[in-house]
N, C-alpha and C positions, 0 to 999 in steps of 0.2 A: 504494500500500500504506500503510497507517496507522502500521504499525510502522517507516520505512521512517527512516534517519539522515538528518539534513537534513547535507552536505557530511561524507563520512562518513572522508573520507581527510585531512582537515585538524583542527589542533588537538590532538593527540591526548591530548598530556601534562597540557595545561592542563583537560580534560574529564575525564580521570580524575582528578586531581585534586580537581576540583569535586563528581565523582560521590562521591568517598570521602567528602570534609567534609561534603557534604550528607548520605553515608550514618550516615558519625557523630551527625551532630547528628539527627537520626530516631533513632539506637538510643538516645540520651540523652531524648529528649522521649518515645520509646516508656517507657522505666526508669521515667519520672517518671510517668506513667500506670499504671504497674502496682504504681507505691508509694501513689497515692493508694488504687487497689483496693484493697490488699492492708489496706488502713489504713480506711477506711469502709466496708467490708463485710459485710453482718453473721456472726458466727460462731455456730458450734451447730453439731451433728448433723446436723441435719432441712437446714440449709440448707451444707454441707460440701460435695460433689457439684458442685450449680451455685456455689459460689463459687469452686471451684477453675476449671470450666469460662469464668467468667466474666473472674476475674483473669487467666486467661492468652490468652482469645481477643480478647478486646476490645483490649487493645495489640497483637496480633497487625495484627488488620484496622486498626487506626489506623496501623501503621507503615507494612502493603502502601498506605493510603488516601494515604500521604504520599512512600509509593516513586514512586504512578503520579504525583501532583502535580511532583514533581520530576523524573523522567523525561520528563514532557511540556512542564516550563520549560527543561530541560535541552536543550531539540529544537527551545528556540523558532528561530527564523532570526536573530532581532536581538541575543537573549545570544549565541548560538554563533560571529556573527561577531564581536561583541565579545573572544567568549575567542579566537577565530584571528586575530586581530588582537594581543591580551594576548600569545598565545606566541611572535609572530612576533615584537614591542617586546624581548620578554625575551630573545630571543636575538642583538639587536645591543646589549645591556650590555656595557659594558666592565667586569668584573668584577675587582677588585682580589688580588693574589698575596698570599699566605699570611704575606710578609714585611710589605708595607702595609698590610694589616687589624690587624697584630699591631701597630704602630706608631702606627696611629691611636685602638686599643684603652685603650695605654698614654696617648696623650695625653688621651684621654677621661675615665678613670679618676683621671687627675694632677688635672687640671681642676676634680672633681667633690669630691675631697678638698681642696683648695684652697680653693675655696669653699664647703665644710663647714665647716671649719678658721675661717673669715674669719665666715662668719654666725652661728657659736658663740662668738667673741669681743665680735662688735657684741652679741647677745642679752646676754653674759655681763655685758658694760660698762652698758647699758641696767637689765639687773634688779639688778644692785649700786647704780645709782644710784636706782634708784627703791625699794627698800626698806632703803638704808644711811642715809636720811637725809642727803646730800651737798648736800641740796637743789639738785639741779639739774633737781627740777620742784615 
């Protein structure tokens, strides 16, 4: 059968997934197709009818033209076992409790001010000497 899921009981999460962000990213590239229509086409009366017919079927058929393209990579055998591979890796993470992510949040954040703090002083000391006259260049 042509429609038929290549390993259809494996992966499951990781393919929805996929499916969704692929589906997003097609309704965005569809959007942007129906901005350019809507934007270089001509207006008037006489041509009002097919412009409407045109801005709205043409990202129609470009979004199904990129549904089938991605439903058919989505089925390849070599991505899909890559993604049943992906979901099986994601599920032996040892994923950090609520207390060490908050821990390592804060030390991050310390870090990051820290040496904000330090390369706004060297900048500070730098441009004082270079336009105070100090001559120390």
């Amino acid at each position: 059968m042509a429609l038929q899921i290549y390993k259809s009981g494996q992966g499951r999460y990781v393919r929805v997934g996929t499916a969704i962000g692929a589906a997003l990213v097609m309704m965005v590239l569809a959007y942007y197709v129906w901005l350019l229509l809507n934007r270089h086409l001509p207006t008037g009366e006489d041509f009002k009818t097919v412009k409407t017919y045109l801005e709205y079927s043409i990202p129609a058929v470009f979004f199904i033209a990129m549904a089938a393209v991605a439903a058919y990579y989505l089925n390849y055998p070599s991505l899909v076992d890559f993604l049943i591979a992906t979901e099986s890796e994601m599920k032996k993470v040892s994923w950090s409790n609520k207390a060490e992510l908050l821990g390592s949040t804060s030390v991050v954040i310390a870090t990051v001010f820290l040496l904000a703090f330090i390369i706004w002083v060297v900048d500070t000391f730098f441009v004082y000497g270079l336009t105070s006259g100090l001559g120390l260049w």
